[in-house]
C-alpha positions, 0 to 999 in steps of 0.5 A: 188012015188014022184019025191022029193030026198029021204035020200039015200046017193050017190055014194063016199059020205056015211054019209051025208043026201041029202034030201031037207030041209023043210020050216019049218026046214029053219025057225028054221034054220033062227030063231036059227041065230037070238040069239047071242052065239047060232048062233056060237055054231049052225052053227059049229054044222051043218058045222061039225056035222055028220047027218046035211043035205048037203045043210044045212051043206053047208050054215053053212060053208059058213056063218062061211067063211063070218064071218072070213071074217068080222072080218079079214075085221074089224081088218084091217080098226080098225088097219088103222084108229087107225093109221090114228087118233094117227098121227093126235093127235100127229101131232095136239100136235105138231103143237099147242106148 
């Protein structure tokens, strides 16, 4: 017998796969998050789907978690040099007349 987890489900988590991923799999995993549109739809399909394996489904939650935080991150730094670059326009207008 090896000494690798098998796919049997632990005690309070029926559902979920806890076998170990292969390498292949993470390289089609890698692959996947390489194509625009389908990495998005692919990793709300593996944080949220039924039968993704565990560490799997945990990377895929992660991942969307660094990707709000970019896009909060972006908004913020668009908003402030937004504001920062039309008070200079306004402020260079004023100063030339």
């Amino acid at each position: 017998m090896s000494n690798l987890p098998q796919d049997n489900y632990p005690p309070g988590q029926q559902g979920y796969n806890t076998g170990v991923v292969s390498f292949k799999e993470w390289m089609i995993t890698m692959l996947l998050m390489a194509i625009p549109i389908v990495n998005l739809v692919m990793l709300f399909v593996w944080a949220f789907g039924g039968n993704t394996n565990l560490s799997k489904s945990n990377y895929a939650k992660a991942a969307l978690i660094w990707i709000v935080i970019g896009i909060v991150v972006s908004v913020i730094f668009s908003v402030l040099f937004g504001a920062a670059i039309a008070g200079l326009s306004q402020y260079s207008t004023e100063s030339s007349y």
